[in-house]
LOPA-967023 format. One record per residue (C-alpha): residue number from 1; residue in three letters; y, z, x. Coordinates in nm, 2 decimals, padded with zeros to 4 digits. Layout:
N
   seq   type        y        z        x
   NUM    ALA        Y        Z        X
...
***
This chain:
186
   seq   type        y        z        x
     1    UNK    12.27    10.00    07.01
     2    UNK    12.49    09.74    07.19
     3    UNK    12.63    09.48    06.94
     4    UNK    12.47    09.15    06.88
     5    UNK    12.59    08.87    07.03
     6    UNK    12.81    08.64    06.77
     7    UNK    13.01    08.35    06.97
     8    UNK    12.76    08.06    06.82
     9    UNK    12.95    07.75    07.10
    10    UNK    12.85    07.95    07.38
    11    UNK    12.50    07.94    07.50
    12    UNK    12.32    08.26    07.37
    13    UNK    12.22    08.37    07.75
    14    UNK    12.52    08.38    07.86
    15    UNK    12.69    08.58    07.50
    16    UNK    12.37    08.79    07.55
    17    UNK    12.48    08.92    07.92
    18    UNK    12.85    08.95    07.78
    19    UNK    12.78    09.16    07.57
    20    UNK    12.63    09.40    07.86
    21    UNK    12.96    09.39    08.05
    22    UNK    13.09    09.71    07.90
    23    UNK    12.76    09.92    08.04
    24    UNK    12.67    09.99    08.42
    25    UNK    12.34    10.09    08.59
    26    UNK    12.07    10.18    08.42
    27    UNK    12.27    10.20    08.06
    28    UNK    12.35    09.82    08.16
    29    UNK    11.93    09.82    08.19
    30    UNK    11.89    10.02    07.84
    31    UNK    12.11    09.81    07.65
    32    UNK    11.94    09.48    07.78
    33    UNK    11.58    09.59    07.68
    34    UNK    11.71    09.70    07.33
    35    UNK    11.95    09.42    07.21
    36    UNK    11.65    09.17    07.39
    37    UNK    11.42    09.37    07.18
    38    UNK    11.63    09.37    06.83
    39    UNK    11.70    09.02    06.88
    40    UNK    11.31    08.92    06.93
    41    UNK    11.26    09.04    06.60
    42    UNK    11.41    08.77    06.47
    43    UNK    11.15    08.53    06.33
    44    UNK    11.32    08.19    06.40
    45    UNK    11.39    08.33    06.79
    46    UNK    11.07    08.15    06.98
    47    UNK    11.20    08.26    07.32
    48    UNK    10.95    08.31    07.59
    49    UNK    10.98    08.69    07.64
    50    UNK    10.99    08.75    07.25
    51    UNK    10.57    08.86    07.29
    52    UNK    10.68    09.08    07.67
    53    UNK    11.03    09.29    07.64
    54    UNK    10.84    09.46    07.32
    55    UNK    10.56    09.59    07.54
    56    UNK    10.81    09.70    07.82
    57    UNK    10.95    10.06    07.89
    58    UNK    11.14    10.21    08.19
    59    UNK    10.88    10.45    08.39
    60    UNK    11.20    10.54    08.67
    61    UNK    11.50    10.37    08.83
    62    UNK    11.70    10.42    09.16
    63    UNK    12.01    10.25    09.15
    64    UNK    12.12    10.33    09.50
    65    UNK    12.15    10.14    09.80
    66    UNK    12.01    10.02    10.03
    67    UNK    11.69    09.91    09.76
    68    UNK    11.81    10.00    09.42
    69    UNK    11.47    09.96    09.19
    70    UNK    11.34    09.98    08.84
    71    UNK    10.99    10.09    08.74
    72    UNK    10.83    09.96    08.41
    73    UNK    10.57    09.99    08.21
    74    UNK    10.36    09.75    08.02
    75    UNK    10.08    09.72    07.84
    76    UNK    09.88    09.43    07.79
    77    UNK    09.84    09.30    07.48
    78    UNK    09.55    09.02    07.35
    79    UNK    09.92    08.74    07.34
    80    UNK    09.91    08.77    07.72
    81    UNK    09.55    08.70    07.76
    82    UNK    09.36    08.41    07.90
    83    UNK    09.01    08.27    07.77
    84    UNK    08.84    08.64    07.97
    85    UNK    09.05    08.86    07.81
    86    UNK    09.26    08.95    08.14
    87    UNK    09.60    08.92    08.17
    88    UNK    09.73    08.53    08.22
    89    UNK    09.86    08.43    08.51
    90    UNK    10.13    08.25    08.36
    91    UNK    10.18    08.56    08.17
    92    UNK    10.21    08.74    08.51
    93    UNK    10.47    08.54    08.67
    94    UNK    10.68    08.57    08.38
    95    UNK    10.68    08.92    08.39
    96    UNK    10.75    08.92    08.76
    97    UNK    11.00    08.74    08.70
    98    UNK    11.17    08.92    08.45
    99    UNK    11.14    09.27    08.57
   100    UNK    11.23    09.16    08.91
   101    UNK    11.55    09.02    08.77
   102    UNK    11.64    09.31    08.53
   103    UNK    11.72    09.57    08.86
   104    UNK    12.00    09.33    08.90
   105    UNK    12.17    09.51    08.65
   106    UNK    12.21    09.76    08.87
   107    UNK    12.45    09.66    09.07
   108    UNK    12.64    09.40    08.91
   109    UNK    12.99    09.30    08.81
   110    UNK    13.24    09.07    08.71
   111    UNK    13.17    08.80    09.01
   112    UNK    12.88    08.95    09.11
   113    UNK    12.50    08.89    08.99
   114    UNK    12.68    08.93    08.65
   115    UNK    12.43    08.64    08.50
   116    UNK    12.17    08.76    08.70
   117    UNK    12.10    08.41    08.88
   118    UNK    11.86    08.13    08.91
   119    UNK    11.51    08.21    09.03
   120    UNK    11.48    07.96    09.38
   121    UNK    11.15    08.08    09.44
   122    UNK    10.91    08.29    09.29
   123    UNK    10.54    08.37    09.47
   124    UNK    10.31    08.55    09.28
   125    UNK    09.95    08.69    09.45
   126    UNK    09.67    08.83    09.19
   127    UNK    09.47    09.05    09.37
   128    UNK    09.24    09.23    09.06
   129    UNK    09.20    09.12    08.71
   130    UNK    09.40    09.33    08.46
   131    UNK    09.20    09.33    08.10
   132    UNK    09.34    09.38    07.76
   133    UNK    09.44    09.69    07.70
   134    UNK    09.57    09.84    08.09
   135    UNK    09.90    09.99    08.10
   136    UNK    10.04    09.88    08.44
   137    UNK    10.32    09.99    08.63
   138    UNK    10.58    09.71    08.74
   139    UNK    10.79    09.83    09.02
   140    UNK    11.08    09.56    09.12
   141    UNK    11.33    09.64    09.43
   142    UNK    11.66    09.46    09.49
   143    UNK    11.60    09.39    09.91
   144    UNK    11.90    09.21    09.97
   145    UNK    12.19    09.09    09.78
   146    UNK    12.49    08.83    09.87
   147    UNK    12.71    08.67    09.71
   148    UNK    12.52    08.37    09.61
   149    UNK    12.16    08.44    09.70
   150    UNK    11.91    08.78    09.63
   151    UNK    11.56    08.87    09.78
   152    UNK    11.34    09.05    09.51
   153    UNK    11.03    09.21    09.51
   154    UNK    10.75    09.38    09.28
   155    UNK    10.46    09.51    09.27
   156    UNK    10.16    09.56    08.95
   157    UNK    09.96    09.89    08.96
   158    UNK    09.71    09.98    08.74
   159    UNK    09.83    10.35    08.56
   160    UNK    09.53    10.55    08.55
   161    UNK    09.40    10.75    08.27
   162    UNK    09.60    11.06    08.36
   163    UNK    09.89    10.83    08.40
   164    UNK    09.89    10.81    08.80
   165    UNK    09.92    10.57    09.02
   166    UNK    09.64    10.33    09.02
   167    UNK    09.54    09.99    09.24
   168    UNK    09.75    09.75    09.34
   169    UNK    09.66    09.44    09.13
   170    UNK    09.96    09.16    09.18
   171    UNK    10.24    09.14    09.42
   172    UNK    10.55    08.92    09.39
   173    UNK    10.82    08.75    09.58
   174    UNK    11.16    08.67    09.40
   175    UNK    11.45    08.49    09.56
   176    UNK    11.69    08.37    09.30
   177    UNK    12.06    08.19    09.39
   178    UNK    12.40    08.33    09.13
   179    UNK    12.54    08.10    08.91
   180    UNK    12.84    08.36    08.84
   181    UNK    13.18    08.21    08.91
   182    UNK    13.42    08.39    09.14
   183    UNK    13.52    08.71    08.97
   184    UNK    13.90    08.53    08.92
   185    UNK    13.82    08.30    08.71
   186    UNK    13.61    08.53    08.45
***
């Protein structure tokens, strides 16, 4: 497991993502979900995501161009409900915008998408209710990536039973600016 970050004057994003530099690819992936993980456990962290990365796995990753992508798998839990017992919209987005951002990992370094960015824009369309209890599949593809801007996209499908591929049930758009300074002055 990756060390926890310590340095308490800088803010703990930014520690957090340091502490990643030493992995690449999907390690760089692995070690995110379990330090986030590990340090949701902590009872005075109130983060947003301390009630999502728990539920999350990695189904499959491609980390080659020209679309590296990560696909996860999440379960909905009665936290990420609304009043019908479907999965919130809110809740959605925020997963959207999470997994979409994590693929990032992929391909970064010092310089480059090594924070991970700034969401710009971020466009969510529900297409089916997903109840309590589903496993969904979360597929997120890097489409473009510059120096200062990226173009993200994912995708929701119900798993089925025998753990295939079901309906699609919430797509999202993703375009997020870096806030990484030029790699010389790291």
């Amino acid at each position: 497991m990756p060390g926890s970050p310590k340095d308490e004057s800088a803010p703990p994003g930014k520690v957090f993502l340091e502490a990643l530099m030493k992995y690449e690819g999907i390690q760089k992936v692995e070690a995110f979900l379990e330090l986030a993980a590990e340090s949701y456990k902590d009872p005075k962290n109130h983060e947003w995501m301390t009630s999502i990365i728990p539920y999350l796995s990695i189904v499959s990753h491609k980390s080659t161009p020209p679309h590296p992508s990560i696909t996860f798998r999440f379960t909905v839990q009665p936290i990420h409900s609304n009043g019908l017992g479907n999965l919130h919209g809110g809740c959605a987005s925020t997963i959207f915008d999470a997994c979409t951002t994590i693929p990032l990992h992929l391909i970064s370094k010092p310089g480059f998408w090594q924070y991970t960015g700034v969401s710009r824009t971020l466009n969510v369309t529900y297409l089916r209710p997903i109840p309590v209890g589903s496993a969904v599949d979360i597929k997120c593809e890097v489409l473009h990536a510059g120096r200062s801007l990226c173009a993200l996209r994912g995708e929701m499908r119900a798993v089925t039973k025998d753990g295939q591929e079901g309906p699609l049930l919430a797509v999202c758009e993703h375009n997020k600016a870096s806030t990484d300074p030029p790699a010389g002055k790291l």
